[in-house]
C-alpha positions, 0 to 999 in steps of 0.5 A, spaced: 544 558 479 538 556 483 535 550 484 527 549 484 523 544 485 515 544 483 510 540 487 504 538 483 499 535 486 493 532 483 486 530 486 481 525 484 476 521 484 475 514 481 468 511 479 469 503 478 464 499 474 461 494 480 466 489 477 471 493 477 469 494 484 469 486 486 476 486 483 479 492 487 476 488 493 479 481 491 485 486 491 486 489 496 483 483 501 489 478 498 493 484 500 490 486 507 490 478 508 498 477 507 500 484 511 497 481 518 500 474 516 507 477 516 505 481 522 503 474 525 510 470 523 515 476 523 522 473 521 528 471 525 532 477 521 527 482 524 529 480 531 536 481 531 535 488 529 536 494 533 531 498 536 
């Protein structure tokens, strides 16, 4: 037997309402200020890795 895997892929757009668009930028802002916190205040585990 042969084993074959199919890839998909699909491409779209999204055309948000201006609210949706207020709340994709709240969003992706609280995501964007808790990345470079955790980048600011690495954990102690992290530097006891190799590498």
């Amino acid at each position: 037997m042969h084993n074959c895997s199919v890839q998909l892929r699909y491409n779209f757009r999204l055309y948000p309402t201006p609210g949706q668009c207020q709340a994709l930028a709240r969003a992706f802002g609280c995501a964007r200020t808790v990345f470079n916190d955790r980048l600011r205040c690495p954990s102690p585990s992290a530097e006891s890795l190799p590498g």
